[in-house]
C-alpha positions in Angstrom: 3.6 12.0 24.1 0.6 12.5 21.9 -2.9 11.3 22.6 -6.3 10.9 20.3 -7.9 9.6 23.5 -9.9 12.2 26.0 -11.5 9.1 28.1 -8.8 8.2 31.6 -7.7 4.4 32.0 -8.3 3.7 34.9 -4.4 2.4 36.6 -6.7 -1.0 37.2 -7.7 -1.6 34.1 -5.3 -4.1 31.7 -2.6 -2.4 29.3 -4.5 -3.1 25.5 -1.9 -2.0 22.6 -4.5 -0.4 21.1 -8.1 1.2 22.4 -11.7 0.0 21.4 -12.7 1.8 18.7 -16.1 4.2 19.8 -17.8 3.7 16.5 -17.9 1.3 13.6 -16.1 4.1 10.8 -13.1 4.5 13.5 -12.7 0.8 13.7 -12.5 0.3 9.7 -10.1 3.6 9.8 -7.9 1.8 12.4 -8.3 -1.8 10.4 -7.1 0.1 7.3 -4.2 2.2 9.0 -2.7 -1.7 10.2 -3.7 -2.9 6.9 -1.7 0.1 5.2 1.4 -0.5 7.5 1.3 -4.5 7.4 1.3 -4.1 3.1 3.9 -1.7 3.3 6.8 -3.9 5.5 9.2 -5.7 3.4 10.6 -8.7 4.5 14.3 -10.4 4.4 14.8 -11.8 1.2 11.6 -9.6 -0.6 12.8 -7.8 -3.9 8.8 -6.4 -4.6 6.9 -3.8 -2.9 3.2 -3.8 -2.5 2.9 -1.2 -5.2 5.1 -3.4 -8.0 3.0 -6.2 -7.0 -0.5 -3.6 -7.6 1.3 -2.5 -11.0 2.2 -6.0 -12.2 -1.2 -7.4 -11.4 -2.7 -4.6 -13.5 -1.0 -5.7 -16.5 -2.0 -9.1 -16.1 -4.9 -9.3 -18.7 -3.8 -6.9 -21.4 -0.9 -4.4 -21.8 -1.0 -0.7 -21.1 0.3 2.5 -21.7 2.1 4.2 -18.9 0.0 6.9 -18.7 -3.0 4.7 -18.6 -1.1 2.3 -16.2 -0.7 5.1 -13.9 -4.6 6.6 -13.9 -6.0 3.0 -13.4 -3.7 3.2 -10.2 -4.3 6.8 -9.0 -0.4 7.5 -9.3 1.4 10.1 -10.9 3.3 9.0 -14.1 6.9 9.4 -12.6 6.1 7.2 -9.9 4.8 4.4 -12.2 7.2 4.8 -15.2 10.4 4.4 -11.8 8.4 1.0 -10.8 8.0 -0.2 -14.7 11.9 0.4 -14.7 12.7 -1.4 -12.0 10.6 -4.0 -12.9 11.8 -4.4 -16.5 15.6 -4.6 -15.3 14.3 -7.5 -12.9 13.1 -9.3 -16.4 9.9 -9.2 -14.8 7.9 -7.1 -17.7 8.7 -5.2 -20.7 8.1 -2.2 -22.5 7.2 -2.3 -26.4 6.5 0.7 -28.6 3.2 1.6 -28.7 1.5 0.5 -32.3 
């Protein structure tokens, strides 16, 4: 078993899922760990991930190129160009040659 937490319960105290956070940075690390994990489950019947949905709303106001696409998103070009496919052979966005 692995434990962050150096403080004893006491075998009175109530069984919390989770422990108070001991300062205000931990609690926003902890919000943004359940945050991360809550974005990241898929649910029956879901065909998009969070990260098509991040890619697709960046293309919303104007078209981009892939490698542009990918440093507005902080994600290597592979990765993007393997969600633009996906998402083009859904019909949800297409490529065009770049004028």
């Amino acid at each position: 078993m692995v434990s962050a937490s150096t403080t004893p319960t006491p075998a009175s105290a109530p069984a919390h899922r989770y422990d108070v956070p001991a300062t205000a940075e931990e609690a926003v690390m902890v919000t943004l760990a359940r945050l991360g994990r809550r974005m990241r489950q898929r649910h029956p019947g879901e065909e998009l991930d969070f990260g098509a949905i991040l890619l697709m709303k960046s293309l919303l106001h104007a078209p981009m190129r892939l490698s542009s696409l990918a440093a507005t998103l902080d994600l290597d070009a592979s990765t993007v160009s393997r969600h633009v496919r996906h998402l083009e052979e859904r019909g949800l966005l297409e490529r065009s040659a770049d004028p």
